[in-house]
Jmol script that loads the backbone (N, CA, C; Angstrom):
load data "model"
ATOM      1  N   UNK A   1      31.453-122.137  19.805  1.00  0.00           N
ATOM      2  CA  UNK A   1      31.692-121.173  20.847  1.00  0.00           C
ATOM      3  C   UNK A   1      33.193-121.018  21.104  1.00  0.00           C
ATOM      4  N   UNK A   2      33.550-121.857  21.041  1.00  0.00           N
ATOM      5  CA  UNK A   2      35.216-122.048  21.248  1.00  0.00           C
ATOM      6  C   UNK A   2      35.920-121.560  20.126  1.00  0.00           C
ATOM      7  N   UNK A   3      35.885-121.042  18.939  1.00  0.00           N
ATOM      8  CA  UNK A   3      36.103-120.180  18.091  1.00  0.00           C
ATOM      9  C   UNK A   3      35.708-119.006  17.824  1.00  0.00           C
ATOM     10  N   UNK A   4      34.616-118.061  18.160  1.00  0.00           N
ATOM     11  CA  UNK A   4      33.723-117.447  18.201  1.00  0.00           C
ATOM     12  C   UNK A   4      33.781-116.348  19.730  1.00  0.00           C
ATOM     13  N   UNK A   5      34.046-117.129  20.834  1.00  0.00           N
ATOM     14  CA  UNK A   5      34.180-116.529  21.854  1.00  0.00           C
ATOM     15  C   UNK A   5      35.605-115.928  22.703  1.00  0.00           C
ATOM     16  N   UNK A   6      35.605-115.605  23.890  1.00  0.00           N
ATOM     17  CA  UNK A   6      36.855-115.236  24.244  1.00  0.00           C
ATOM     18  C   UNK A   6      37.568-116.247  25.442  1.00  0.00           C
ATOM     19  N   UNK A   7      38.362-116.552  25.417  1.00  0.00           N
ATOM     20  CA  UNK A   7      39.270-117.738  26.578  1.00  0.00           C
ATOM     21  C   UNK A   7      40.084-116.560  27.425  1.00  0.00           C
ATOM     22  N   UNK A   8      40.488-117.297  28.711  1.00  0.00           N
ATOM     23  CA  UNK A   8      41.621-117.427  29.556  1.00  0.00           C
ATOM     24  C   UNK A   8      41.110-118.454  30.204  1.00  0.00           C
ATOM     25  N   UNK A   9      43.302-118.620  30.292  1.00  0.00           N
ATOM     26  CA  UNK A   9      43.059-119.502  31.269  1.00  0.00           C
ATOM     27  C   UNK A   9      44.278-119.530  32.557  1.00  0.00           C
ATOM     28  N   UNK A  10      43.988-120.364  33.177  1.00  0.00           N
ATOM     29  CA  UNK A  10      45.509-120.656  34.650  1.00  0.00           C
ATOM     30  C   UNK A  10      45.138-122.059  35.237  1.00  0.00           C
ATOM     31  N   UNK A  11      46.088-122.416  36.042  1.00  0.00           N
ATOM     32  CA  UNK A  11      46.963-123.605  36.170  1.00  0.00           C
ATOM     33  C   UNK A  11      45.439-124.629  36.404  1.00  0.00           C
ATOM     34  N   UNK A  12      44.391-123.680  37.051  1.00  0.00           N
ATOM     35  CA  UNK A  12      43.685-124.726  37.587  1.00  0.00           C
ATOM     36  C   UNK A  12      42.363-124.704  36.468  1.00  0.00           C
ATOM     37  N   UNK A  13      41.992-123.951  35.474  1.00  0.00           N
ATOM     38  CA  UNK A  13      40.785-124.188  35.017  1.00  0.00           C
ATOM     39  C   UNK A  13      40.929-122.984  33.335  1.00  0.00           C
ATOM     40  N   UNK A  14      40.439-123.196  32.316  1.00  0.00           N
ATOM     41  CA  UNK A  14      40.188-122.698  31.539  1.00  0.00           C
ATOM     42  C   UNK A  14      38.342-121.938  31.165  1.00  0.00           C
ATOM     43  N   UNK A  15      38.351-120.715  31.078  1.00  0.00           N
ATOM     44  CA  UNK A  15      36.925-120.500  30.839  1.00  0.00           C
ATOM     45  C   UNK A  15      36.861-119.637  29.362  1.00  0.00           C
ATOM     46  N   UNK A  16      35.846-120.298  28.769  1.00  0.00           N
ATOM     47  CA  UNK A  16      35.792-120.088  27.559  1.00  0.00           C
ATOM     48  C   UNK A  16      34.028-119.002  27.706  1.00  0.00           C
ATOM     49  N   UNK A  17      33.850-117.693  27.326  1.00  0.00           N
ATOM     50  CA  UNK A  17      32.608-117.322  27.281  1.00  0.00           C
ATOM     51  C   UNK A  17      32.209-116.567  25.532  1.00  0.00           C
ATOM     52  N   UNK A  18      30.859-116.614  25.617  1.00  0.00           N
ATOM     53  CA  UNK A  18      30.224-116.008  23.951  1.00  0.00           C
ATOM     54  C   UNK A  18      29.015-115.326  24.416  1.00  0.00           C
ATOM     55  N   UNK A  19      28.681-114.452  23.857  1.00  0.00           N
ATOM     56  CA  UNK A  19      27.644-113.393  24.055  1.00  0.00           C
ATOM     57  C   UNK A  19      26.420-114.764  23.866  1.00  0.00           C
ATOM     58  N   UNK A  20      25.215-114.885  24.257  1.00  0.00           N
ATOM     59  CA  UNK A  20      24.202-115.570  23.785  1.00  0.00           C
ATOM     60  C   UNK A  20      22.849-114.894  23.277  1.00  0.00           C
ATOM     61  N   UNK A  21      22.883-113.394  23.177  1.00  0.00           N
ATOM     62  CA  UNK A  21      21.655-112.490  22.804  1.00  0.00           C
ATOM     63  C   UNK A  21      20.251-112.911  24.101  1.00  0.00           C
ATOM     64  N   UNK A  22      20.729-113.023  24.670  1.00  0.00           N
ATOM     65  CA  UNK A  22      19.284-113.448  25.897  1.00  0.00           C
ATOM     66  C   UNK A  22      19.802-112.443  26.981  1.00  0.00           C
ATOM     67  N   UNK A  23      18.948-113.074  28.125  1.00  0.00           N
ATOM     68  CA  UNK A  23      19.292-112.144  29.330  1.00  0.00           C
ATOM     69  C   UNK A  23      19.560-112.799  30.432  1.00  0.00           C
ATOM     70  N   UNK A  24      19.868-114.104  30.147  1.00  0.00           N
ATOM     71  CA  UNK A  24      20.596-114.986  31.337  1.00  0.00           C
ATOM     72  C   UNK A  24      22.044-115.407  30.596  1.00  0.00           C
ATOM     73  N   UNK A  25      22.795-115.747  31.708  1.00  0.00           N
ATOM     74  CA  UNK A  25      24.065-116.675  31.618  1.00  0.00           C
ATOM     75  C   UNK A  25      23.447-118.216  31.207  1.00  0.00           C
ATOM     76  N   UNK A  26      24.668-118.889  30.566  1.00  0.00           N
ATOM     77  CA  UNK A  26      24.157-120.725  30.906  1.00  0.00           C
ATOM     78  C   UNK A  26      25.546-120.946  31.157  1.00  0.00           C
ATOM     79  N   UNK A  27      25.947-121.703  31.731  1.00  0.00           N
ATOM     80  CA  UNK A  27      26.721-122.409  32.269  1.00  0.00           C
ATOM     81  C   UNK A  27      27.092-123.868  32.186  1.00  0.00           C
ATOM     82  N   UNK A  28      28.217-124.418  31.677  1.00  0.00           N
ATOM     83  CA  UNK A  28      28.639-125.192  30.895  1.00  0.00           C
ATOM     84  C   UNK A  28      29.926-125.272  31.911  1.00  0.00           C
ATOM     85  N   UNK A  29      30.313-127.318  32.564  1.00  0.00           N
ATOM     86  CA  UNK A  29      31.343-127.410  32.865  1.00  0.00           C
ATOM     87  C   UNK A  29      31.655-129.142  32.199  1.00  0.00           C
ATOM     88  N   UNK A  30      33.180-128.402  32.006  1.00  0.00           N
ATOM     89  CA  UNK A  30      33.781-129.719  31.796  1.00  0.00           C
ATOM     90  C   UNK A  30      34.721-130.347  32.540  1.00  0.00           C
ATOM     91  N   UNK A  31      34.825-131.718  32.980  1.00  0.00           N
ATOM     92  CA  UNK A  31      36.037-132.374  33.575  1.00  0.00           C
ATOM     93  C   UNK A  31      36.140-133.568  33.072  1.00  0.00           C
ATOM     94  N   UNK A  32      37.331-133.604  32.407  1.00  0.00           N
ATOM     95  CA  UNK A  32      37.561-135.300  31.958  1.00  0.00           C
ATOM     96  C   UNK A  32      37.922-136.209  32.236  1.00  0.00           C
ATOM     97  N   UNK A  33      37.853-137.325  32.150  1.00  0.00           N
ATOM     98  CA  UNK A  33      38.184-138.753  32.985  1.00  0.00           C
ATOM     99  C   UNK A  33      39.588-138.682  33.237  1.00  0.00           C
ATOM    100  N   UNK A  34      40.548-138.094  32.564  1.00  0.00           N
ATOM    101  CA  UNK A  34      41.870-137.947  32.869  1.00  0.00           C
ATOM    102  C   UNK A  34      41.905-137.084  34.248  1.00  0.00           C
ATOM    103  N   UNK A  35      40.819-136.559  34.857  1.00  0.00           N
ATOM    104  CA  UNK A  35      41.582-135.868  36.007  1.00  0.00           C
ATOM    105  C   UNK A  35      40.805-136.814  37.423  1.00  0.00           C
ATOM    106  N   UNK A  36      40.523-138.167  37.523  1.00  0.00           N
ATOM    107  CA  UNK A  36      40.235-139.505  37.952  1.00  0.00           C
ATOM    108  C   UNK A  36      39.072-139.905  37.668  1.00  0.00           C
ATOM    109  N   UNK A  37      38.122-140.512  38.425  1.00  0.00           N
ATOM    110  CA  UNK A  37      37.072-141.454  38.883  1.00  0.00           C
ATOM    111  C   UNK A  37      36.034-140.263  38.935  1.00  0.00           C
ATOM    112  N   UNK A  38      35.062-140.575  38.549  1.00  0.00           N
ATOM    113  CA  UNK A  38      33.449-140.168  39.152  1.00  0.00           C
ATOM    114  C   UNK A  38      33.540-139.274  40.474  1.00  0.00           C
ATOM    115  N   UNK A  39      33.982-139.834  41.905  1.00  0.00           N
ATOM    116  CA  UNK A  39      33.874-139.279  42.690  1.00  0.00           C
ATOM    117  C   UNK A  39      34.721-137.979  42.231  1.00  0.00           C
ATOM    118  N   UNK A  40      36.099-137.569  42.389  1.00  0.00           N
ATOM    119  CA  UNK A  40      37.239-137.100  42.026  1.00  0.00           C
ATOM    120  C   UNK A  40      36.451-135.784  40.400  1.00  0.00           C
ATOM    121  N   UNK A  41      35.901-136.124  39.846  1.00  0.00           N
ATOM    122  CA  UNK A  41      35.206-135.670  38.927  1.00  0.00           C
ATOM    123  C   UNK A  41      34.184-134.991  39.164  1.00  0.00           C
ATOM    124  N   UNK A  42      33.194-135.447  40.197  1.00  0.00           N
ATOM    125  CA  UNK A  42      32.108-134.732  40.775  1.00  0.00           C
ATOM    126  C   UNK A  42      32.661-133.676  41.705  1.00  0.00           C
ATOM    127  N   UNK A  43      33.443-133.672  42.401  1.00  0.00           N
ATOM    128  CA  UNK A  43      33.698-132.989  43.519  1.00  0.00           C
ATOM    129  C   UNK A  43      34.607-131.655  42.519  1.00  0.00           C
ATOM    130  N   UNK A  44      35.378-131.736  41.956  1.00  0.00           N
ATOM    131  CA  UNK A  44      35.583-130.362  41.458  1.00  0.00           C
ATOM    132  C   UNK A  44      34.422-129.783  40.029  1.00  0.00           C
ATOM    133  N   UNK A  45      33.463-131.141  39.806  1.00  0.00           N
ATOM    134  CA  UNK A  45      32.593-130.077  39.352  1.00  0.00           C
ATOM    135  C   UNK A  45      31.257-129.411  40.303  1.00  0.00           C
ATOM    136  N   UNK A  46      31.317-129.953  41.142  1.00  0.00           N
ATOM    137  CA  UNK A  46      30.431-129.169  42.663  1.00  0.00           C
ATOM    138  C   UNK A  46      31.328-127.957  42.948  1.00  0.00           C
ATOM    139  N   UNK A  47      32.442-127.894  42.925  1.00  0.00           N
ATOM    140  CA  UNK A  47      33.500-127.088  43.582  1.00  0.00           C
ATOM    141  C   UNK A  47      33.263-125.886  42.630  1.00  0.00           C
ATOM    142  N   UNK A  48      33.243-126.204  41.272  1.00  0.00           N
ATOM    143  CA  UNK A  48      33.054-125.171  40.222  1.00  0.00           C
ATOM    144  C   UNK A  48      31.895-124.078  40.457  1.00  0.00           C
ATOM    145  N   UNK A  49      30.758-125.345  40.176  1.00  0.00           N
ATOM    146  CA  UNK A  49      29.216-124.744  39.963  1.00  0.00           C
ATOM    147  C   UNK A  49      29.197-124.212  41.399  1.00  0.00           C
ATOM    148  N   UNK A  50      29.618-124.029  42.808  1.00  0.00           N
ATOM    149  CA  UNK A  50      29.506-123.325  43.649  1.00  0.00           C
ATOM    150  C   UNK A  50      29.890-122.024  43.670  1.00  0.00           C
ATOM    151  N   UNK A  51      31.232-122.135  43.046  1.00  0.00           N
ATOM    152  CA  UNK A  51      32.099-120.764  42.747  1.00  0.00           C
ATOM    153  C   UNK A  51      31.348-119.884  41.579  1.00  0.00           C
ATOM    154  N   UNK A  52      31.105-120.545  40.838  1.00  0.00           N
ATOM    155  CA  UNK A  52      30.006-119.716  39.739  1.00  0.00           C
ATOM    156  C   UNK A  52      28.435-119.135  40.719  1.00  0.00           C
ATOM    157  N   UNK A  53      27.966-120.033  41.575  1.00  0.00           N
ATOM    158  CA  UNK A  53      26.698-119.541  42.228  1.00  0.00           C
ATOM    159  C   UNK A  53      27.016-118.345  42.903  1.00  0.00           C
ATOM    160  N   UNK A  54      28.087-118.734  43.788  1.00  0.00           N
ATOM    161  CA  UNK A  54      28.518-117.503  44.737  1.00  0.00           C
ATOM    162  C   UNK A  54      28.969-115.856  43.977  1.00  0.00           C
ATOM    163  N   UNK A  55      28.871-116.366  43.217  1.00  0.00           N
ATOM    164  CA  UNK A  55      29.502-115.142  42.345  1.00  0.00           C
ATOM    165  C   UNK A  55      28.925-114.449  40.979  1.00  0.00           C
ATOM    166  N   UNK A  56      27.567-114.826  40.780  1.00  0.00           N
ATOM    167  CA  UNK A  56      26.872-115.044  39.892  1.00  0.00           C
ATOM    168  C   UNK A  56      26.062-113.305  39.672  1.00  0.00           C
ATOM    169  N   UNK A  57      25.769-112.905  40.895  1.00  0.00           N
ATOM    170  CA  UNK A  57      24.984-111.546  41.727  1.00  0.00           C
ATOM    171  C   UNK A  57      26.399-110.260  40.251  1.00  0.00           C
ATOM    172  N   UNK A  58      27.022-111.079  40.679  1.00  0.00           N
ATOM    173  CA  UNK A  58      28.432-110.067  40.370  1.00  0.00           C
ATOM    174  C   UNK A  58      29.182-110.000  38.703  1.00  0.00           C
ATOM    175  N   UNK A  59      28.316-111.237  38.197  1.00  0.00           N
ATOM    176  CA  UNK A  59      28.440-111.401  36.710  1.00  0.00           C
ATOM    177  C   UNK A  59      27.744-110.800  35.704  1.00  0.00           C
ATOM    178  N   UNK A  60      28.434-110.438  34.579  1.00  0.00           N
ATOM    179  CA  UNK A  60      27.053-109.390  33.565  1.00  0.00           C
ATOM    180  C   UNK A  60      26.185-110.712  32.809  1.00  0.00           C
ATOM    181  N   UNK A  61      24.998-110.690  32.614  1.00  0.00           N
ATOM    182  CA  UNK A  61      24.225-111.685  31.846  1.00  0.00           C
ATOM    183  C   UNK A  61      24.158-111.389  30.294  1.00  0.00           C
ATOM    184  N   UNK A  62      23.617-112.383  29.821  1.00  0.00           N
ATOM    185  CA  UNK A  62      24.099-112.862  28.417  1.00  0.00           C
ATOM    186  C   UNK A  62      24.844-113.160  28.050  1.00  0.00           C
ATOM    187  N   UNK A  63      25.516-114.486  28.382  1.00  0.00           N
ATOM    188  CA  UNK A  63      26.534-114.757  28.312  1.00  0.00           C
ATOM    189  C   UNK A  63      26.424-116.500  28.159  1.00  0.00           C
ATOM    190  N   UNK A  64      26.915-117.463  27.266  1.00  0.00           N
ATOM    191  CA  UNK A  64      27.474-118.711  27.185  1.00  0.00           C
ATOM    192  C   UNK A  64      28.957-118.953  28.176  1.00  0.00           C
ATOM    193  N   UNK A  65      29.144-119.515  29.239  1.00  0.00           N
ATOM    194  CA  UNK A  65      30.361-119.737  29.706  1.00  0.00           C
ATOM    195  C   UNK A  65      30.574-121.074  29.972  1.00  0.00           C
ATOM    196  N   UNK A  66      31.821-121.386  29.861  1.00  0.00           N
ATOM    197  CA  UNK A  66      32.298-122.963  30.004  1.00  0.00           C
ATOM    198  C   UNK A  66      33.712-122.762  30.777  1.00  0.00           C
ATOM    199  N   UNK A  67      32.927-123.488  31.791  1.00  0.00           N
ATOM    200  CA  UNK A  67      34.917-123.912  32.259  1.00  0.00           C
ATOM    201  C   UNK A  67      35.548-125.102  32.241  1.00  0.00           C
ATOM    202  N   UNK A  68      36.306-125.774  31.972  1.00  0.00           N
ATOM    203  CA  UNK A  68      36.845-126.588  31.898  1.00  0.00           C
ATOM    204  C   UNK A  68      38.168-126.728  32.854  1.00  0.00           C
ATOM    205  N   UNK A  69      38.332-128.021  33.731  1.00  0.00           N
ATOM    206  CA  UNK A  69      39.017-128.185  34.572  1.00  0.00           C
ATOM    207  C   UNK A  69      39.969-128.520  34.442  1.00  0.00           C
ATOM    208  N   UNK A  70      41.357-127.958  34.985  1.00  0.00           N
ATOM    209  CA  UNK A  70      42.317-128.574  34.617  1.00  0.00           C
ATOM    210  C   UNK A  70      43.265-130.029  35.496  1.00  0.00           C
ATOM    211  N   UNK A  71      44.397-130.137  35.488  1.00  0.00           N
ATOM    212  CA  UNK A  71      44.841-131.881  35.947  1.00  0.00           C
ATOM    213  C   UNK A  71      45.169-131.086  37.755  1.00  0.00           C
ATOM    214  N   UNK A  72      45.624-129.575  37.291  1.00  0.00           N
ATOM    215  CA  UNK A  72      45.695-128.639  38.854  1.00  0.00           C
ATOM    216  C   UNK A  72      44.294-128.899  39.474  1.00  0.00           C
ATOM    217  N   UNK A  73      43.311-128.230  39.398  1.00  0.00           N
ATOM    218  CA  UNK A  73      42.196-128.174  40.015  1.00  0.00           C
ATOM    219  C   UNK A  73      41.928-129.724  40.672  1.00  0.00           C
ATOM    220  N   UNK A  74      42.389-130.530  40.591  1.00  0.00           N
ATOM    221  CA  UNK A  74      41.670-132.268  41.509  1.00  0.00           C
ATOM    222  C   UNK A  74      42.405-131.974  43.287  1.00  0.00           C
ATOM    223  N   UNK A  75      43.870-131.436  42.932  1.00  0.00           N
ATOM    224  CA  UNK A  75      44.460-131.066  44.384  1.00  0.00           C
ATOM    225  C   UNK A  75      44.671-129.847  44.958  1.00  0.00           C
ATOM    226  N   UNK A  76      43.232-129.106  44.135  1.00  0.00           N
ATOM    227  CA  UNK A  76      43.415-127.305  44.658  1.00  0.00           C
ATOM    228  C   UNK A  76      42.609-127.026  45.470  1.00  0.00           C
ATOM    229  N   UNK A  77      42.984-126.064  46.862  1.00  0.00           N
ATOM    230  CA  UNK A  77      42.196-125.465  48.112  1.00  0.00           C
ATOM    231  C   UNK A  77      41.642-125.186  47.079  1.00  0.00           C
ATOM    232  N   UNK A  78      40.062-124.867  47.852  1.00  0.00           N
ATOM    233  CA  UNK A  78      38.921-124.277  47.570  1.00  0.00           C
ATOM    234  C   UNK A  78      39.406-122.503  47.164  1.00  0.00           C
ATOM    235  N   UNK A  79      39.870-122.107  48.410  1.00  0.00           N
ATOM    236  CA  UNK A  79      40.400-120.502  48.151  1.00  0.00           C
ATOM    237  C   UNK A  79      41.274-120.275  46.891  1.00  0.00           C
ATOM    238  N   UNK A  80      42.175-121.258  46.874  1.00  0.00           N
ATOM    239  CA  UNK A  80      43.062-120.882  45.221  1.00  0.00           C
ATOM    240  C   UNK A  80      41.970-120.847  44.048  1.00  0.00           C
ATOM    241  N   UNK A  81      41.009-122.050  43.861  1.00  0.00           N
ATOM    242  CA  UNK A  81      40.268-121.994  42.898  1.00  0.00           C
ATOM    243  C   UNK A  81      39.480-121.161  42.725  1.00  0.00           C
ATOM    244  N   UNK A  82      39.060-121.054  44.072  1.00  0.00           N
ATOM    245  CA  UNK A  82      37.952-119.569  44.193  1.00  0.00           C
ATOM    246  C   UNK A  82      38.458-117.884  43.408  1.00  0.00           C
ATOM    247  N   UNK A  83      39.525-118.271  43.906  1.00  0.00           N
ATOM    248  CA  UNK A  83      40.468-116.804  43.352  1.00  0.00           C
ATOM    249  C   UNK A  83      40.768-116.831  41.703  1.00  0.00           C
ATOM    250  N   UNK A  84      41.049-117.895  41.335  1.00  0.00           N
ATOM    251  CA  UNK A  84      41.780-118.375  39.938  1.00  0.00           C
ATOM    252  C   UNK A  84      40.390-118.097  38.932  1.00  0.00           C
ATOM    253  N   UNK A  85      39.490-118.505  39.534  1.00  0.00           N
ATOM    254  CA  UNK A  85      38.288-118.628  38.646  1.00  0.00           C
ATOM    255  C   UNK A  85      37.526-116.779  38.460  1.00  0.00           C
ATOM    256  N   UNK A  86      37.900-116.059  39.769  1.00  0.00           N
ATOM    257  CA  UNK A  86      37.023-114.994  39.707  1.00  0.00           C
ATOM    258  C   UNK A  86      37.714-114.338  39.330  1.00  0.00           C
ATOM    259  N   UNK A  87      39.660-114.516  38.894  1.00  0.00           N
ATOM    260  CA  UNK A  87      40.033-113.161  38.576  1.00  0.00           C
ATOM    261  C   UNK A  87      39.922-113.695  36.720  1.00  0.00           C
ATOM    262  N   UNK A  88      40.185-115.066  36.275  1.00  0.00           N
ATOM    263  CA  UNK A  88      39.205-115.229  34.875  1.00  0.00           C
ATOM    264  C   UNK A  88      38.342-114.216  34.472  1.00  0.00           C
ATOM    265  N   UNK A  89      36.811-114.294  35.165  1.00  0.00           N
ATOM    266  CA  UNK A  89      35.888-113.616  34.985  1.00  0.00           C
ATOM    267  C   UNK A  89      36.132-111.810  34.939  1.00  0.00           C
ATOM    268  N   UNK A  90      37.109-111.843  35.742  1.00  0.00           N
ATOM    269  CA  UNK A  90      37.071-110.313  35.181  1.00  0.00           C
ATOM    270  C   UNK A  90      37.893-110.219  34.297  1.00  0.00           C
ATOM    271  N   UNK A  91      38.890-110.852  33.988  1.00  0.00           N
ATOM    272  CA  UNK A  91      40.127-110.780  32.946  1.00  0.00           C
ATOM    273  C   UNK A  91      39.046-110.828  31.370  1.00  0.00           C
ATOM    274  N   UNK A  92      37.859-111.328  31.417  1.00  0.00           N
ATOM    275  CA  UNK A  92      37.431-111.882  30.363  1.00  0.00           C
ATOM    276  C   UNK A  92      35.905-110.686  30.026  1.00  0.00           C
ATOM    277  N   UNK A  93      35.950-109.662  31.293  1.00  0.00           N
ATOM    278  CA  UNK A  93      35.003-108.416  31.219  1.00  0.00           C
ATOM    279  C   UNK A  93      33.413-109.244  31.641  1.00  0.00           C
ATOM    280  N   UNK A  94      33.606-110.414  32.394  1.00  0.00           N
ATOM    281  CA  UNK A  94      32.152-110.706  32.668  1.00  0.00           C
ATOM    282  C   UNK A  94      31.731-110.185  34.190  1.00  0.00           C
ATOM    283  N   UNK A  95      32.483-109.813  34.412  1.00  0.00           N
ATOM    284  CA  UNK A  95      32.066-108.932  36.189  1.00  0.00           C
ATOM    285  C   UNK A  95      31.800-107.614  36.107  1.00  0.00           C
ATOM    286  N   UNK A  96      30.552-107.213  36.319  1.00  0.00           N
ATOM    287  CA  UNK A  96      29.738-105.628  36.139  1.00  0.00           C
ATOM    288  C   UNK A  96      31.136-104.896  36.576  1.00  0.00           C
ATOM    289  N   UNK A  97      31.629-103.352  36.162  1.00  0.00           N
ATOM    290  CA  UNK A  97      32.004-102.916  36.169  1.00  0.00           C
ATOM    291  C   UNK A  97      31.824-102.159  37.793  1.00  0.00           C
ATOM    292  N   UNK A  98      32.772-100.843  38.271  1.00  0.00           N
ATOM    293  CA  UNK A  98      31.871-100.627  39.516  1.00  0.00           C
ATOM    294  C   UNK A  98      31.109 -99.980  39.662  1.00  0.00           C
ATOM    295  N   UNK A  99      30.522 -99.020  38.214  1.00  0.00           N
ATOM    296  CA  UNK A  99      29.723 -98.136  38.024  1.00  0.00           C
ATOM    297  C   UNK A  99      28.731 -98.465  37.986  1.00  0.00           C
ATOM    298  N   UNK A 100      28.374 -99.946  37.726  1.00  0.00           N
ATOM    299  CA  UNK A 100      27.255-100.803  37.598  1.00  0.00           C
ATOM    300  C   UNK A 100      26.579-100.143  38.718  1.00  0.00           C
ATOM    301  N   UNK A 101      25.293-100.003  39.243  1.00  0.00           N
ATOM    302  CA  UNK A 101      24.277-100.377  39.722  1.00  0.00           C
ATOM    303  C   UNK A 101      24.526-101.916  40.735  1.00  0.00           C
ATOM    304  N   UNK A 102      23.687-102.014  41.314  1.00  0.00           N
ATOM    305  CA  UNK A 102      23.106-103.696  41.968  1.00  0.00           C
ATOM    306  C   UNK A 102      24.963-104.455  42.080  1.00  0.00           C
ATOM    307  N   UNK A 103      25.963-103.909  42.071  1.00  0.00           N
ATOM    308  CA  UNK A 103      26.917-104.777  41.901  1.00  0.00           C
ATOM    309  C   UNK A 103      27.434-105.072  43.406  1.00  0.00           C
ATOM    310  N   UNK A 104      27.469-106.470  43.619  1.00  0.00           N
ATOM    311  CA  UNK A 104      27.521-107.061  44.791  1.00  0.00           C
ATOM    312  C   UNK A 104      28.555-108.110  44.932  1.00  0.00           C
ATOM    313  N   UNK A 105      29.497-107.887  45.778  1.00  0.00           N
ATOM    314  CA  UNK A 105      30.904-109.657  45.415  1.00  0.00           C
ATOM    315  C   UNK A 105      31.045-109.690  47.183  1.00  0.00           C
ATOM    316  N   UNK A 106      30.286-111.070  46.724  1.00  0.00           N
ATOM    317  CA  UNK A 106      30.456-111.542  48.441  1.00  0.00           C
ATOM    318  C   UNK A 106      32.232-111.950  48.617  1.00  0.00           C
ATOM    319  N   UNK A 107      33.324-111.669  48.054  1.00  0.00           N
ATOM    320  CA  UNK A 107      34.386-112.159  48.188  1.00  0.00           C
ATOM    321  C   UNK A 107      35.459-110.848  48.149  1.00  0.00           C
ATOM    322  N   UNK A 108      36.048-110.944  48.469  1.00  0.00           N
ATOM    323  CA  UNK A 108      37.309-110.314  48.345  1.00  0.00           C
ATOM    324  C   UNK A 108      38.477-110.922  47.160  1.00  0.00           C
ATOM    325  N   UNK A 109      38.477-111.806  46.759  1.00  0.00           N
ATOM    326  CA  UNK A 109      38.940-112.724  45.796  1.00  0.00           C
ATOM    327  C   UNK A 109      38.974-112.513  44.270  1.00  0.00           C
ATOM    328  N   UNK A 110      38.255-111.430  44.209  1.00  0.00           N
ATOM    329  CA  UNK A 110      37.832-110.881  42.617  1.00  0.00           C
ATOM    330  C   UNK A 110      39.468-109.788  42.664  1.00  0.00           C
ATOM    331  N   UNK A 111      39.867-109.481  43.889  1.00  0.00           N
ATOM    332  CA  UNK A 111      40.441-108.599  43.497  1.00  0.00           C
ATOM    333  C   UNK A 111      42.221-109.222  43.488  1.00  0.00           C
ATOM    334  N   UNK A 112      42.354-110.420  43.414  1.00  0.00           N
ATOM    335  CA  UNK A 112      43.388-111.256  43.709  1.00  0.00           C
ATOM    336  C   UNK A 112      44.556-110.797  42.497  1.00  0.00           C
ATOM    337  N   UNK A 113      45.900-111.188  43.125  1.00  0.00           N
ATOM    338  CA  UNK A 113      46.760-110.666  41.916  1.00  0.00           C
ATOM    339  C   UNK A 113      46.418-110.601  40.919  1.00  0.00           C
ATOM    340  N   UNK A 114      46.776-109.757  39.701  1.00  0.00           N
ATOM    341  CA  UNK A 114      46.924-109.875  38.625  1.00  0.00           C
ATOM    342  C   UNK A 114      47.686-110.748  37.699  1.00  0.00           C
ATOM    343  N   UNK A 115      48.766-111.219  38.433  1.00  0.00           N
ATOM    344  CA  UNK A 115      49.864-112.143  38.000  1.00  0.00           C
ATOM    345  C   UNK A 115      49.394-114.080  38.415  1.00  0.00           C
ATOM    346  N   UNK A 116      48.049-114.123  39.136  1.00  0.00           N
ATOM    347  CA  UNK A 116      47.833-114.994  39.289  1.00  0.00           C
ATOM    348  C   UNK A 116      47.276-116.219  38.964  1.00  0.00           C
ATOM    349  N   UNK A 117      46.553-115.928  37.815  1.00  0.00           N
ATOM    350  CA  UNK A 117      46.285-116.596  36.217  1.00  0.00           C
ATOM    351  C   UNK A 117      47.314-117.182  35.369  1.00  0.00           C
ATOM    352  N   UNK A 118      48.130-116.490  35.379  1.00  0.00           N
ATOM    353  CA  UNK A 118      49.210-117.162  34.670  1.00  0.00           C
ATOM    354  C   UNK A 118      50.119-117.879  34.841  1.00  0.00           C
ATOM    355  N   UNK A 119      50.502-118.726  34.070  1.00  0.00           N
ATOM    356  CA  UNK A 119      51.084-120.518  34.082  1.00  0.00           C
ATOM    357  C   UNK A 119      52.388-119.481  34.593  1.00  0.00           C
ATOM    358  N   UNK A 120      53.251-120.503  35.616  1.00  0.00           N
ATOM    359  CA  UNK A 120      54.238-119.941  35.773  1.00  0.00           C
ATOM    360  C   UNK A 120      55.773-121.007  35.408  1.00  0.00           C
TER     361      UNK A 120
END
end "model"
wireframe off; spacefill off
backbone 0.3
color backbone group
């Protein structure tokens, strides 16, 4: 998938997605022992899989996605990550367009700089 599919990334998380020919998303996270302990590990992958739930209404399906956390994300507000992660998803064309039908974003956050993804 990681050859095959399309990446971005920013300071706090990398998301890697691939078409999967179905009609759901799956969802795939990574955090590695380098960014601490179990607890420290769980909590930004809760932090993740929330930001993906909340925002899920607003994603196109069929899709393989993986995010992977970066050494930023262990000391990032919730709101930075929230933002970092949803402007990914559109940078990467997985957020229905607005012509879509049913398209719903409980956030304001999708629409966050453009310049804000990138390592500075």
């Amino acid at each position: 998938m990681y050859n095959k599919g399309k990446s971005a990334a920013s300071k706090y998380v990398a998301v890697y997605c691939a078409r999967n020919r179905t009609a759901i998303n799956k969802l795939g996270i990574t955090v590695s022992t380098k960014l601490g302990g179990a607890v420290q590990r769980n909590r930004i992958r809760r932090r993740l899989k929330e930001i993906y739930r909340l925002s899920e209404k607003s994603l196109r399906t069929g899709y393989n996605i993986v995010l992977v956390a970066r050494q930023a994300s262990r000391d990032a507000k919730w709101k930075d990550l929230e933002s970092s992660v949803l402007y990914l998803f559109k940078k990467l064309g997985l957020t229905q367009s607005d012509n879509s039908p049913g398209k719903s974003v409980g956030t304001n956050a999708i629409n966050a700089d453009k310049n804000y993804g990138e390592e500075r």
